[in-house]
C-alpha positions as CSV (number, residue, x, y, z in Angstrom):
1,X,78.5,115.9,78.6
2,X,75.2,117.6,78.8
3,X,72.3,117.1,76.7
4,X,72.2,121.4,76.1
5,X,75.7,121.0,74.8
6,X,75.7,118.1,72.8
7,X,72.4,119.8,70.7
8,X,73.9,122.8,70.7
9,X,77.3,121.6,69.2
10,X,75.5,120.9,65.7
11,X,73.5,124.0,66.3
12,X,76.5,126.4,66.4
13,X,78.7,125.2,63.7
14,X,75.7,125.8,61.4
15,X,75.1,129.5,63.3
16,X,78.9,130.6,63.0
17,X,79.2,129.7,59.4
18,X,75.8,131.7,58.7
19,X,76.7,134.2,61.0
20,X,80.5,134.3,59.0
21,X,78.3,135.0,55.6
22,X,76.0,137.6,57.0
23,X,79.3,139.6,59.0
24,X,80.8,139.8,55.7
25,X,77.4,141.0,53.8
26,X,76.9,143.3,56.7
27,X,80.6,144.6,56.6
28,X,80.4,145.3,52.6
29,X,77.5,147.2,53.6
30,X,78.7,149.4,56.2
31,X,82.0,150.0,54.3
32,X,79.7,151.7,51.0
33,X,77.3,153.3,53.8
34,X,81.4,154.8,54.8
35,X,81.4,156.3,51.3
36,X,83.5,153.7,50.0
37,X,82.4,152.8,46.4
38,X,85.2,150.1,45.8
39,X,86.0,147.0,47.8
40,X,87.6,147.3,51.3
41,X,91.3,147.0,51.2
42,X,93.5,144.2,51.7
43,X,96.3,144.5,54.1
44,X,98.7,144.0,51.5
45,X,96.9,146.3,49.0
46,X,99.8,148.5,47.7
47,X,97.4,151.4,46.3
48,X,95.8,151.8,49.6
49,X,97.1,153.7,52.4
50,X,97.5,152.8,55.8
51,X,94.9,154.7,57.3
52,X,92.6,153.2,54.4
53,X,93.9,149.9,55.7
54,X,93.5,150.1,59.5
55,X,89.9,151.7,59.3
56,X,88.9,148.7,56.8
57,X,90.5,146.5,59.4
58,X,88.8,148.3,62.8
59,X,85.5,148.4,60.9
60,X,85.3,144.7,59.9
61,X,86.8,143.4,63.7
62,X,83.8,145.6,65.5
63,X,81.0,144.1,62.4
64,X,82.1,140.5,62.7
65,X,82.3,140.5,66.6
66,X,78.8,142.0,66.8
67,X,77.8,139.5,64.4
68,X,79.4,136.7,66.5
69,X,78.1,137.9,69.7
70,X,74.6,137.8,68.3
71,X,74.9,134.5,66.5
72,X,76.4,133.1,69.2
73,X,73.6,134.2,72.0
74,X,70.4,133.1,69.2
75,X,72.1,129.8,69.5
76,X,72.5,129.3,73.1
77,X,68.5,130.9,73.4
78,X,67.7,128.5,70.9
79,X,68.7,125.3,73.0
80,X,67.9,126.7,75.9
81,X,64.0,126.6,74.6
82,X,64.7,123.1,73.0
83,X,66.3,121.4,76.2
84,X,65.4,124.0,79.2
85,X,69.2,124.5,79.7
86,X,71.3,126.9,79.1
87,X,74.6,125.3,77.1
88,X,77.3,126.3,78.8
């Protein structure tokens, strides 16, 4: 296995869960910037409607991907300056 890959094993388990905590931080945010005061809804949230629902759901999917996507390429940046590799 290569060296990039091995250092950037430890390396991205730490980035995804920080990058899991700052998604969710970032999502709350966007969902009060919506004009939501209250928490987003939970899929089997029976006061909520389904639009309410499936706009909570859209929103979060497009916040953590972004999130992931980001995390994911600091990381592999990250080794590349530690190692001179990319880790693929």
């Amino acid at each position: 296995m290569k060296t990039a890959k091995l250092a950037y094993r430890p390396l991205g388990l730490a980035f995804g869960f920080a990058g899991g905590i700052a998604a969710r931080a970032a999502f709350n945010q966007v969902w009060k910037w919506a004009g939501h005061d209250d928490d987003a809804p939970d899929a089997m949230d029976e006061e909520r409607t389904w639009r309410e629902i499936l706009l909570a759901a859209a929103l979060q999917g497009a916040v953590f991907a972004v999130v992931k996507a980001a995390v994911d390429r600091a990381g592999a940046t990250s080794v590349r300056r530690l190692t001179g590799t990319w880790p693929s």
